[in-house]
MMTF fields as JSON, N, C-alpha, C and O atoms, coordinates in Angstrom:
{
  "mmtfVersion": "1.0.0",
  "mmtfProducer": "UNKNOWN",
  "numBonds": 359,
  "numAtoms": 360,
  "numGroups": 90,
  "numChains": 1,
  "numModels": 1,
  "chainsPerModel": [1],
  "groupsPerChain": [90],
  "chainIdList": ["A"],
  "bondAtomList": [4, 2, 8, 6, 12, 10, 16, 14, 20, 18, 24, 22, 28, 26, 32, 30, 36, 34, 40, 38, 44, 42, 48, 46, 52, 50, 56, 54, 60, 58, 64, 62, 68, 66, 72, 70, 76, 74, 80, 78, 84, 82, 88, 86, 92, 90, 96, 94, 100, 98, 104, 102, 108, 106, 112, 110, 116, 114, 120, 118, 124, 122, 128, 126, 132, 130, 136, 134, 140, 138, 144, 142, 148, 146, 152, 150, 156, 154, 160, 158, 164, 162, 168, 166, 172, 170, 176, 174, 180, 178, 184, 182, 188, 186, 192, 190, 196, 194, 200, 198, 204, 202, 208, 206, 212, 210, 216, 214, 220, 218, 224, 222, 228, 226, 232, 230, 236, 234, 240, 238, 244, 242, 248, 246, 252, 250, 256, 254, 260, 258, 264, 262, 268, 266, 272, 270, 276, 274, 280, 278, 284, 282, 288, 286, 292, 290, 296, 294, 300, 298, 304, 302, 308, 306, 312, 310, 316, 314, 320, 318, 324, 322, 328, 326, 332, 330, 336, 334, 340, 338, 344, 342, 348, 346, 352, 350, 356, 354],
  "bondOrderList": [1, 1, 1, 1, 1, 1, 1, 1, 1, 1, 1, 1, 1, 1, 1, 1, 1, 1, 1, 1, 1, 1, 1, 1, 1, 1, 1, 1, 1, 1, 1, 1, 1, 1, 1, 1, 1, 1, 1, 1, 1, 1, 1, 1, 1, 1, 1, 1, 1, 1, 1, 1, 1, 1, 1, 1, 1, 1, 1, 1, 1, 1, 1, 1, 1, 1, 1, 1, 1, 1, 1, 1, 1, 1, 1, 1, 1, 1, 1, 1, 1, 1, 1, 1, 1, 1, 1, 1, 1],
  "groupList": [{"groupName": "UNK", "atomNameList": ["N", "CA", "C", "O"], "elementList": ["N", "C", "C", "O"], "formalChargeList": [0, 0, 0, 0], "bondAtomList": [1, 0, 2, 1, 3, 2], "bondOrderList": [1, 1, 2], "singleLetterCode": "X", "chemCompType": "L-PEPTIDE LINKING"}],
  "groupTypeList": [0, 0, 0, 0, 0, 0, 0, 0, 0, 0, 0, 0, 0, 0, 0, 0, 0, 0, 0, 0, 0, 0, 0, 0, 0, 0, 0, 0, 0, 0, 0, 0, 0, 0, 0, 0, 0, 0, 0, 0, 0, 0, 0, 0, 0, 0, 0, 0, 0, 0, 0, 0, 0, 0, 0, 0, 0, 0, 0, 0, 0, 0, 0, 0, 0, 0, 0, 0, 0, 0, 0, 0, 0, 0, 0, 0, 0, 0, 0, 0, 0, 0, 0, 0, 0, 0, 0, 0, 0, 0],
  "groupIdList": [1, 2, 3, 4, 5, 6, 7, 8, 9, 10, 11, 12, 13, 14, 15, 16, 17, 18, 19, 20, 21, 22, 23, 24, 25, 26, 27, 28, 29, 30, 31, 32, 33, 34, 35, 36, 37, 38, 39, 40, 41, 42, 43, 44, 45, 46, 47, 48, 49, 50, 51, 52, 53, 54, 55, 56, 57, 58, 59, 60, 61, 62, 63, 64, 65, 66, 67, 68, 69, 70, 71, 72, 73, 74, 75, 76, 77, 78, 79, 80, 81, 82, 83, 84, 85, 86, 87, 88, 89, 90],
  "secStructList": [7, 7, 7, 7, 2, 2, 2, 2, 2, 2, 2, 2, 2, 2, 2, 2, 2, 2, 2, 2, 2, 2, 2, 2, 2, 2, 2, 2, 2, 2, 2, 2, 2, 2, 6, 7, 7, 7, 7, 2, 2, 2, 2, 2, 2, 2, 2, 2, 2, 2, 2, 2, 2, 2, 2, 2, 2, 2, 2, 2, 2, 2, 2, 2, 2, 2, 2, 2, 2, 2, 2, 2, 7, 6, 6, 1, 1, 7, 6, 6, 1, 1, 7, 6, 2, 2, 2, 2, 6, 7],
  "xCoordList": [0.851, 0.0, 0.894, 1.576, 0.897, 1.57, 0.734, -0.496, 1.373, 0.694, 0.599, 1.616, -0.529, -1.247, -0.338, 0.025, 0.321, 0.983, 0.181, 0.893, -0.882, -1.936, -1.434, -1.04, -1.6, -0.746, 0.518, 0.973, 1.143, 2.809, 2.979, 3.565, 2.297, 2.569, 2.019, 2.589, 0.817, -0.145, 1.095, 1.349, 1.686, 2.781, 4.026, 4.507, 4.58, 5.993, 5.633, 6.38, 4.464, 4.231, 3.809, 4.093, 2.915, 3.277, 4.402, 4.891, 5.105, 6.586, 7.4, 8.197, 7.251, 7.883, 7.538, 8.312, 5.993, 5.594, 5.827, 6.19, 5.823, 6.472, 8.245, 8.919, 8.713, 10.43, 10.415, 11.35, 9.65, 9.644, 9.462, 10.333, 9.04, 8.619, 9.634, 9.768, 10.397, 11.823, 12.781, 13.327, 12.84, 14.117, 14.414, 15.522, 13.29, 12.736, 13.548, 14.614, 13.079, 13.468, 14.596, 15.001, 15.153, 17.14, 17.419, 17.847, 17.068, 17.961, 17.992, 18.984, 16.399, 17.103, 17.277, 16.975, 17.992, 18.961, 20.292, 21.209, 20.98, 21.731, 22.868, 24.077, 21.987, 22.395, 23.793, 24.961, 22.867, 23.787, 25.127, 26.236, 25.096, 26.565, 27.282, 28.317, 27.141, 28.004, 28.379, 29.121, 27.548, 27.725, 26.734, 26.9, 25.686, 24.703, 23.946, 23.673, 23.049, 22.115, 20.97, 20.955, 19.953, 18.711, 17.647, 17.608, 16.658, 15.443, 14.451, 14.864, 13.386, 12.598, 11.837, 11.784, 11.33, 10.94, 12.429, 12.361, 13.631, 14.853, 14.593, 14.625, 14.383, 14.387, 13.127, 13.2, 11.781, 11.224, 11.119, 10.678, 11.709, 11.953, 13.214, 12.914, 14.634, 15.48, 14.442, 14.613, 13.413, 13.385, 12.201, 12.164, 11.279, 10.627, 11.272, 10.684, 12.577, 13.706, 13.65, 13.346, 14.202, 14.679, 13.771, 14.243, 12.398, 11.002, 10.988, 11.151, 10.737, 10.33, 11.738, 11.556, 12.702, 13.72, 12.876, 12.292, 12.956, 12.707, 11.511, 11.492, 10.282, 9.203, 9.685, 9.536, 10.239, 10.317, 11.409, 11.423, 12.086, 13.08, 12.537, 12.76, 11.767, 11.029, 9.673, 9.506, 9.018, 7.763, 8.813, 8.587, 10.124, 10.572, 11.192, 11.294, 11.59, 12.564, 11.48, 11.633, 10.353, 8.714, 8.738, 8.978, 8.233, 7.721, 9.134, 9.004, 10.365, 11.276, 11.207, 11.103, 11.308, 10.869, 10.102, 10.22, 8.872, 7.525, 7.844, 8.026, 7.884, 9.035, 9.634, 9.331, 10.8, 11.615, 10.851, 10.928, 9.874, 9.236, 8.527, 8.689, 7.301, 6.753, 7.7, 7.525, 8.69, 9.487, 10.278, 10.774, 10.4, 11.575, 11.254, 11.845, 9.876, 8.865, 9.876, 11.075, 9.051, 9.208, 10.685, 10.401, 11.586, 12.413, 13.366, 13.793, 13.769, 14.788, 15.82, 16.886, 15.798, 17.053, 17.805, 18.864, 17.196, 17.688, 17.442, 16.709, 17.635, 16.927, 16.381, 15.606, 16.999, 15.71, 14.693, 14.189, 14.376, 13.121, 11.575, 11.552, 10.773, 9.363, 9.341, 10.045, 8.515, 7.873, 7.993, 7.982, 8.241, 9.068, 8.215, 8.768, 6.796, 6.073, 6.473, 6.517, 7.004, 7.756, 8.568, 8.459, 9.718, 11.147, 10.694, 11.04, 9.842, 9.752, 9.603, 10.191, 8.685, 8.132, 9.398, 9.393, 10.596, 11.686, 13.153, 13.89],
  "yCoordList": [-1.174, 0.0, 1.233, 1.505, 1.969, 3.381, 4.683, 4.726, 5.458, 6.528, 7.994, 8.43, 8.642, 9.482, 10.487, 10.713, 11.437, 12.865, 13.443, 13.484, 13.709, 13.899, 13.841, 14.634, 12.431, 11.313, 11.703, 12.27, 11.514, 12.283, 13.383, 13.53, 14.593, 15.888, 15.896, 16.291, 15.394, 15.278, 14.576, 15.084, 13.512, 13.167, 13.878, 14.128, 14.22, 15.486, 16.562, 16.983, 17.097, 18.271, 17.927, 18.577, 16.584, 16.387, 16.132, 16.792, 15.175, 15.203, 16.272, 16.15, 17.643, 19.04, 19.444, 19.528, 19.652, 20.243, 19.592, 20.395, 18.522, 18.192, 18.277, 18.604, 17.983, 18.32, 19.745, 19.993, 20.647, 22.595, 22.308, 23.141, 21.789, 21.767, 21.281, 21.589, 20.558, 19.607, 20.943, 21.542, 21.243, 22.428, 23.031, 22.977, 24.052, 25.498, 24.823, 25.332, 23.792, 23.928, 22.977, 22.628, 22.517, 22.015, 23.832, 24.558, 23.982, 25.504, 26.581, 27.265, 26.616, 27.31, 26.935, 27.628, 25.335, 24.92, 24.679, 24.759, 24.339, 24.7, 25.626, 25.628, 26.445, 27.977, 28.506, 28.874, 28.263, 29.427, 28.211, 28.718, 27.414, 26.053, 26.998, 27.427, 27.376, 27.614, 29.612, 30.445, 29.549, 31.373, 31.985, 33.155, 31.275, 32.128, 32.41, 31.427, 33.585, 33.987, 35.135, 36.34, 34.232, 34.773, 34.381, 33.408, 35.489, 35.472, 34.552, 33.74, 34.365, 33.432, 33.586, 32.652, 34.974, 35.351, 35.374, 36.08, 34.743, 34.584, 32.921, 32.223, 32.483, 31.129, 30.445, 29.247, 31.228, 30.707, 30.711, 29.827, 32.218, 32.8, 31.487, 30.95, 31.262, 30.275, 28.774, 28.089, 28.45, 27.49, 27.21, 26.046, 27.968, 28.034, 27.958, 27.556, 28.441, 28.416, 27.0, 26.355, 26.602, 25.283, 23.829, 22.722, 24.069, 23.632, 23.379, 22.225, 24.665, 25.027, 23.473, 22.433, 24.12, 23.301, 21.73, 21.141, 21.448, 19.827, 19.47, 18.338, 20.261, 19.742, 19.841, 18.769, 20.722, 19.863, 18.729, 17.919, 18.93, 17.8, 16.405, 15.491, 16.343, 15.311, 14.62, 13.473, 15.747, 15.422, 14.663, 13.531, 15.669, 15.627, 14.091, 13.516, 13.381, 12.227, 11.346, 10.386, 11.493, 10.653, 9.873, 8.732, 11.544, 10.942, 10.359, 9.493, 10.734, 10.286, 8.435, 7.64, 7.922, 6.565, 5.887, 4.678, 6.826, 6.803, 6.06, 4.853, 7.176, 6.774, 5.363, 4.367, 5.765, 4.237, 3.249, 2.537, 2.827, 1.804, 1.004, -0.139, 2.566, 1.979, 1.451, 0.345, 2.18, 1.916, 0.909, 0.671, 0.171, -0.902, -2.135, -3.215, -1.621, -2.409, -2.759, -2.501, -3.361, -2.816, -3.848, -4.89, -4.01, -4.783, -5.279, -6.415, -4.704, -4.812, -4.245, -4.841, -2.936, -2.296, -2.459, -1.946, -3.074, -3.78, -4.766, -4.451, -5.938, -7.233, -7.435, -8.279, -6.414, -6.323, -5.436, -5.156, -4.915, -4.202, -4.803, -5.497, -4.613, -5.335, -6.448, -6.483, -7.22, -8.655, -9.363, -8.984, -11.193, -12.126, -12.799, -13.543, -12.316, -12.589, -12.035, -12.753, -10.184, -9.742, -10.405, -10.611, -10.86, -11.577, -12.492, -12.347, -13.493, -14.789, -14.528, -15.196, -13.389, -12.969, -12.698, -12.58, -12.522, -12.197, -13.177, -12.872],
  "zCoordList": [0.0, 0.0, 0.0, 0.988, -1.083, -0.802, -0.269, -0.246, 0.044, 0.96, 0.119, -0.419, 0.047, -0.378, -0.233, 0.921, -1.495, -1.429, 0.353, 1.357, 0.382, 1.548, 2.838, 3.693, 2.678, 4.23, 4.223, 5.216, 3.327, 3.546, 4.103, 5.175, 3.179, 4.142, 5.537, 6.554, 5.413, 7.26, 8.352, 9.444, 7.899, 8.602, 8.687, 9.792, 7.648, 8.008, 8.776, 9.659, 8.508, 9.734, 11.009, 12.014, 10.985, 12.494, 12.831, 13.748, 12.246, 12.916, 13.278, 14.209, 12.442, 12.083, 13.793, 14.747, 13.705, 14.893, 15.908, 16.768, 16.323, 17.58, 17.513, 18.49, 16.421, 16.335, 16.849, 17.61, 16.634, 16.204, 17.69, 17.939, 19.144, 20.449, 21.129, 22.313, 20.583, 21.23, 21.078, 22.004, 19.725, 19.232, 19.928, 20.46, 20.255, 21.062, 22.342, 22.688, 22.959, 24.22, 24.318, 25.427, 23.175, 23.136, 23.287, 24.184, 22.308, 21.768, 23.111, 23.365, 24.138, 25.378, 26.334, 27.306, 26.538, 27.835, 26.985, 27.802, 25.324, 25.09, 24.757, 24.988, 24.1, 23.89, 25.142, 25.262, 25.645, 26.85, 27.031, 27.202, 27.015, 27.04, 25.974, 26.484, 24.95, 24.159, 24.282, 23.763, 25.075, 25.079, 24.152, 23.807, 23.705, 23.101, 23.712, 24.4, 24.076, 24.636, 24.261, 24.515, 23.508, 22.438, 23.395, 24.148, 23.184, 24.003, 23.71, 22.882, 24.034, 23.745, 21.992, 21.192, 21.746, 20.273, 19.35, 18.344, 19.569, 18.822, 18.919, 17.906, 19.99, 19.868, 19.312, 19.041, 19.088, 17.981, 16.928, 16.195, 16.564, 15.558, 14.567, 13.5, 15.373, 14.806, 14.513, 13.505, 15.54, 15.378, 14.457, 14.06, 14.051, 12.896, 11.305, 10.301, 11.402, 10.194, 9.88, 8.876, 11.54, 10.854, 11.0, 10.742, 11.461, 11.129, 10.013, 9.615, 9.012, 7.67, 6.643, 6.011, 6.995, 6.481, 6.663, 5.753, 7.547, 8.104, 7.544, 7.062, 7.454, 6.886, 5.644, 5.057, 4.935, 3.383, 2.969, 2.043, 3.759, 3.772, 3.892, 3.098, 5.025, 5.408, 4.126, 3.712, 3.859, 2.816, 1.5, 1.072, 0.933, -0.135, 0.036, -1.048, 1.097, 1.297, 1.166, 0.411, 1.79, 2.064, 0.557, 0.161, -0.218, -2.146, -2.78, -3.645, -2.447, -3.23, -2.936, -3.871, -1.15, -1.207, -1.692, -1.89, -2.049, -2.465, -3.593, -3.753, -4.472, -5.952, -6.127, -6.783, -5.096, -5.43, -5.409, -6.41, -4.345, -3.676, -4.938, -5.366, -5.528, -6.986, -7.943, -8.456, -8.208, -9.017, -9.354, -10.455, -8.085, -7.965, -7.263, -7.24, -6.531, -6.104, -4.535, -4.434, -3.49, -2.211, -1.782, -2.372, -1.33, -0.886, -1.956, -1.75, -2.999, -4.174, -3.817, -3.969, -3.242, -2.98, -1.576, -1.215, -1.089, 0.407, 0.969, 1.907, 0.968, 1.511, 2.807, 3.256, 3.324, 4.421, 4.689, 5.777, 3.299, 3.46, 2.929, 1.912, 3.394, 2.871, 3.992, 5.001, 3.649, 4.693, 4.117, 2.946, 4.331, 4.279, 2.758, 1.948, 2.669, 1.541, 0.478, -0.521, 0.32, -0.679, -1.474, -2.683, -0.435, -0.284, -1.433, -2.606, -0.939, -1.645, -3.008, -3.86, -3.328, -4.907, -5.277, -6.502, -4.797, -6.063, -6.411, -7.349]
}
């Protein structure tokens, strides 16, 4: 079963948005370890940047497997990918 352009993005942004909730609060108990010290609207401000980055990174890596998967059909390019029924078909 492959997954809907739809389902892909609905999943990278949830992942985005809970990653964008971890960031925020790596970025202000790390920060200051290194001598940086940005306020809280700097630290959402950075971490919306690199949100934005991750959700397309994430959607764009999603359809490219997407791709391969149809393409090459599921467990060709790695033998341990797919379920043991795949396996047998090749």
């Amino acid at each position: 079963m492959t997954q809907s352009r739809c389902m892909s993005l609905v999943e990278a942004f949830t992942n985005v948005i809970v990653g964008y909730a971890l960031a925020v609060a790596t970025q202000i108990a790390v920060f200051p370890w290194f001598g940086l010290h940005a306020n809280l609207s700097l630290n959402l401000a950075l971490g919306a940047v690199f949100t934005g980055t991750s959700l397309v990174r994430s959607y764009a890596l999603r359809r490219l497997f997407e791709m391969i998967k149809a393409q090459y059909g599921m467990g060709r390019l790695c033998g341990h990918c797919g379920n043991a029924r795949d396996r047998r078909r090749e």
